[in-house]
Structures are given as C-alpha cells and as structure tokens.
N, C-alpha and C positions, 0 to 999 in steps of 0.2 A: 760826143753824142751820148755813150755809155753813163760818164759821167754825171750828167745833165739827169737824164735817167735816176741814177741813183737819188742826185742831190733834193728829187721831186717826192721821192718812194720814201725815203729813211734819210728828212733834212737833219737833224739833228748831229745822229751816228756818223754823218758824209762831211759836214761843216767840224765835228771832235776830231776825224782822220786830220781830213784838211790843215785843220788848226796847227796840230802834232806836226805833218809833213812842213809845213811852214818855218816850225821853230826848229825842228832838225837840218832842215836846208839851211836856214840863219844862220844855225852851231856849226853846222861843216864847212859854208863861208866863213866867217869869225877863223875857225882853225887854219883853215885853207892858206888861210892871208899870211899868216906868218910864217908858215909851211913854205910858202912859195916866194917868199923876201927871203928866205935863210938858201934857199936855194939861190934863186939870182945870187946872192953876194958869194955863195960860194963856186958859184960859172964863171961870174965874173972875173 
C-alpha cells in the first residue's frame, strides 16, 4: 500500500529506486549461485 503511494506521488524517483533494487538483487543472486555450489561441494 505505502508503496503504491509512493509509486503515484514521485513515479519517477520510485521506478529509479525500483530499477537499482532490481539489479542489486540480480548481482546478489548471480554471486549467491556460485557462493552456494562451492559450498554444496564442499558439504558434500
């Protein structure tokens, strides 16, 4: 709801965060992934 709010008030500045939050989640899955395969094989 807050959201929604913002995204009506300041679409612009809310869709730039958005954007950014997006490709930062991306780059921390992308790392994550190999992060988490070097472990498996080293549990294994």
């Amino acid at each position: 709801m807050f959201f929604r709010k913002g995204l009506s008030k300041n679409s612009q500045t809310s869709s730039n965060l958005f954007a950014k939050q997006q490709t930062y989640s991306t780059l921390f899955l992308l790392l994550l992934k190999p992060i988490m395969g070097v472990f498996l094989i080293i549990e294994s």
